[in-house]
N, C-alpha and C positions, 0 to 999 in steps of 0.2 A: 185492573184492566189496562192492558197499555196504551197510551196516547198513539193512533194513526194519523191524526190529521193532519194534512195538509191543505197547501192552497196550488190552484192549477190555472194560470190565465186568468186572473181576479176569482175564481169559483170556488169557495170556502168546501173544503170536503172532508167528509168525517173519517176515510180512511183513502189511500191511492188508484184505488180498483175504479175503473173505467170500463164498463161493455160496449167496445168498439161497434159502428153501424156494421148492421146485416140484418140477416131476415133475421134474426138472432130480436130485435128490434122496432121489430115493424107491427107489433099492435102495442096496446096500452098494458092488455092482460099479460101479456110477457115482460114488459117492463114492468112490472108490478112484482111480479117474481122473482125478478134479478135484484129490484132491491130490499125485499124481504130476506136474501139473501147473505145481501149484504153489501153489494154496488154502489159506488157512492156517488155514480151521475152513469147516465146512457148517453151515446151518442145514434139518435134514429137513424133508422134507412134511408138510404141517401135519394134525393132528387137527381136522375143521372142525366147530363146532357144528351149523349151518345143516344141513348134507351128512349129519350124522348124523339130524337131524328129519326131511328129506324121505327117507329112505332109510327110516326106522322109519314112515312116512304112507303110502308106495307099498307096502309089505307089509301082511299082513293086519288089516283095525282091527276090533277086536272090539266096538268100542260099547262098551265098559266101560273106566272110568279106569285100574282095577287092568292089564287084560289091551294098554293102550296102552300106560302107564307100562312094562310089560314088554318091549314089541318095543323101545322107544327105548333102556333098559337093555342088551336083545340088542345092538343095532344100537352101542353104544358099544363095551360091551366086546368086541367085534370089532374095530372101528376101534382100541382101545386097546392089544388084542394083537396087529395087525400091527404099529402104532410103536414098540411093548416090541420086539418081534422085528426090527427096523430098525436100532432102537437096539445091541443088544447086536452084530448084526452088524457094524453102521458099524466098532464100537468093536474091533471082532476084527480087522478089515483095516486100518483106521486110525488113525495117530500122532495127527492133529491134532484140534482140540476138537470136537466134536461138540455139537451145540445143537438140544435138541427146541423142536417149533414146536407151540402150541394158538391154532386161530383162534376166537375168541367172539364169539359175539354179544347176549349176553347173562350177567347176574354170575350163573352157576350153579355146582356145585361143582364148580370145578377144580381142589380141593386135593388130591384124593385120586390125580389121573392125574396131577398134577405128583410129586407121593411117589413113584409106581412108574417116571415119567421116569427121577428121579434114580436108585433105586435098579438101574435096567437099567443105568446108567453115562453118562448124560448130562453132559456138564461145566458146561448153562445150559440155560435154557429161555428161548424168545422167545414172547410174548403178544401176538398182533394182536385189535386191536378197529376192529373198521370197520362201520360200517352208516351210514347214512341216519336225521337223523331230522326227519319229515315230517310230522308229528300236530299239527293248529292248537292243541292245548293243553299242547304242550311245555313245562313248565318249564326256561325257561332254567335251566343249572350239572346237570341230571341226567345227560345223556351223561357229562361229565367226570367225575360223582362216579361213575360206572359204571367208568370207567378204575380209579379207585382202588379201589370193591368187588372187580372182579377181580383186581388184584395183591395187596390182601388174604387172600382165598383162597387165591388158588398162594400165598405166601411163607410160609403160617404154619407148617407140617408140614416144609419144604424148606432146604437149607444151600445149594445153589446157585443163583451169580445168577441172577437174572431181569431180562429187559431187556422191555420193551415199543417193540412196533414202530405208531407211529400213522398214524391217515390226515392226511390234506393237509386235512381240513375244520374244523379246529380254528380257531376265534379266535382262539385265545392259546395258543399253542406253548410259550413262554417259562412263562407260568402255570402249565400243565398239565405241564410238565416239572418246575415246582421242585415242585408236589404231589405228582410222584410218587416223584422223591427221597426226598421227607420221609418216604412209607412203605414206602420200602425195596428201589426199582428200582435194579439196577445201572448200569445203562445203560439209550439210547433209541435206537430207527434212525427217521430221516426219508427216505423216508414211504412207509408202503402204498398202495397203486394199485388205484383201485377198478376193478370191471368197468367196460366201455365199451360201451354199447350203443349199436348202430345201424341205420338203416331200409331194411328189402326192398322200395321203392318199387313194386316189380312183384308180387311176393308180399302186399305190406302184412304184412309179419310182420317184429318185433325181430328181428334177429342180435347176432350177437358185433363187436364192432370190432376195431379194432387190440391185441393181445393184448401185445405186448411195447411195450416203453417206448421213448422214441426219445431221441436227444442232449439234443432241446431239454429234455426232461425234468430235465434237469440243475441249472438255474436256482433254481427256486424251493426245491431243495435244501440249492442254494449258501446261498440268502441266510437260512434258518433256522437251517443249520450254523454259520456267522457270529455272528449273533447269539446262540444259545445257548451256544456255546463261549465268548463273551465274557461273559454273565449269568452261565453256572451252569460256570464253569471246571474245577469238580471233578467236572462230570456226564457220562462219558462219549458224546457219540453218534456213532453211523454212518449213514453217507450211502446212502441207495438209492434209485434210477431217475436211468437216462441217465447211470450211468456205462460209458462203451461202449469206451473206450480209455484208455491212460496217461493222455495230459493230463487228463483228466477224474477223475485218480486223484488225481494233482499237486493241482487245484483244489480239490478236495473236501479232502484234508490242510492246504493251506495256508487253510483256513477256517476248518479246528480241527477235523474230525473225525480221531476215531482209526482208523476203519476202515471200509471201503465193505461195501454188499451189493453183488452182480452176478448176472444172471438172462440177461436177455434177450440181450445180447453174447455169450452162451455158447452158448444157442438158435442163436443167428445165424450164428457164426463158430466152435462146437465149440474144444474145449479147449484148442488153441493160442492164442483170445485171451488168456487168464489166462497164460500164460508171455512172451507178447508186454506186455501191459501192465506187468506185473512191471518185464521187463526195460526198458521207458521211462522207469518211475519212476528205475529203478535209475540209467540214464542222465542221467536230469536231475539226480537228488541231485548225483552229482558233478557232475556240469558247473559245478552252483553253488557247488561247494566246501563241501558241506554233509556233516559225518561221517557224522550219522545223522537218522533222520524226525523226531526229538525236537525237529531243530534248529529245524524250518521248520514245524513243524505248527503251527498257530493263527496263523503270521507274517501271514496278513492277515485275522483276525476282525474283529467288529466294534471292539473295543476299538485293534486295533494301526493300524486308519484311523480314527481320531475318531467312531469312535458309530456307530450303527442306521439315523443320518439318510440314509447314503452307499445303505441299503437300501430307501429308501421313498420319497416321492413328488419329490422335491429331484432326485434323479440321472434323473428320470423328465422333468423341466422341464429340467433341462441337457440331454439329448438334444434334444428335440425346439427348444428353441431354440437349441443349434448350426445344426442341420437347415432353421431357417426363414432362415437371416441369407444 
């Protein structure tokens, strides 16, 4: 049987596989499933900031600051008492780590639902921050420093990790990664996936797009994984979107991450991909003669091929002038 284990943000795991938050996640009896399967920690359904504003806007507004502030109040600690009650379930039927999820949109107080995370038995908490920003008087470096005001918050009251999970619209990944080491991230997952919106040419009205992630998704994964596993060597990350099969599992470890999320391959092809994938890795390690993941993980980051360059515009001019000759 070949050795998977790894470690993710202090969380000891018997093999890489991570079932990224979604409704994919949001009872006990589905997580129970995924890791029968073979999953080696969930990340729950997220507590969403946004979701808790428009739900406290769509109920009654009383016109008074006091009697608003109240419903949005309502409207948390509801959403905060089902993920207490998710939590403690998870954790009744399942061995493996369990990791609560807060999505923010904003540096509000999340210190205090991170405290009763842990205290329901959470083993991490994962922190997405994803938004847009679109305002002609944007101070560049404020998003970022918002990254860091909310891990701020969560960490100060709480003893377990905290990883944050970013979006894809970062400048400086590498940047924004050693910042948040310095104040105290365990780990980081590349990358959250923002909504896709698309047009009802016959309606003239937005929908939804494509909701799950595709292979190609993959890529741009790769190449941050690469690089920051080579910069910030002692900083944990996991790789998520367009990991959809083994190889894509293989690739994402020999980049240097420690452990993938998966979502939408699971949507797609229900719980036997994650014992299917499993088993490919397992297949390849040996094949290569490799004891354990420890041996090959980071074998081709940036560092162990000559540098960042191999990821940016150089490998982009060697294509295309193979391609012309």
């Amino acid at each position: 049987m070949a050795d998977l284990r790894t470690s993710f943000a202090g969380l000891e795991l018997k093999n890489p596989l991570i079932v990224s938050s979604s409704g994919l996640t949001n009872s006990a009896a589905k997580n129970k499933k995924w890791e029968e399967a073979g999953a080696a920690a969930v990340v729950l359904k997220s507590v969403f900031e946004e979701q808790i504003l428009l739900h406290a806007g769509q109920m009654e507004n009383y016109g008074h600051t006091e009697g608003d502030d109240y419903m949005v109040q309502y409207v948390r600690n509801h959403q905060l008492n089902e993920t207490i009650s998710l939590i403690r379930d998870t954790k009744e039927q399942c061995s493996i780590p369990v990791i609560a999820s807060i999505n923010c949109h904003s540096d509000s107080e999340w210190g205090e639902y991170a405290a009763l995370f842990e205290q329901a038995g959470a083993d991490a908490l994962e922190i997405n921050i994803l938004s847009l920003r679109t305002a002609r008087d944007y101070q560049a470096g404020s998003f970022q420093q918002m990254h860091v005001n909310v891990l701020k918050q969560v960490i100060k009251d709480i003893k377990i990790p905290v990883v944050v999970k970013l979006g894809s619209n970062l400048t400086a990944p590498v940047a924004m990664a050693d910042r948040l080491s310095a104040h105290g991230a365990a780990g980081i997952v590349l990358f959250n996936r923002f909504y896709q919106p698309d047009i009802d040419i016959e309606k003239l009205e937005y929908t939804s797009g494509n909701v799950f992630s595709s292979p190609a998704d993959l890529y741009n994964g790769l190449r941050w994984t690469a690089i920051l596993s080579s910069k910030l060597p002692n900083f944990p990350v996991a790789l998520s979107g367009g990991v959809h099969d083994g190889d894509a599992m293989v690739k994402a470890l020999l980049a240097g991450a420690s452990a993938v999320q998966v979502c939408s391959a699971i949507y797609q092809q229900g719980p036997d991909v994650i014992t299917k994938m499993l088993d490919r890795v397992a297949a390849w390690q040996e094949s290569k003669g490799f004891a354990s993941l420890a041996a090959y993980r980071g074998r081709m980051n940036a560092s162990a091929v000559g540098g960042e360059e191999l990821f940016e515009r150089t490998q982009f001019m060697r294509y295309y002038s193979s391609k012309a000759e």
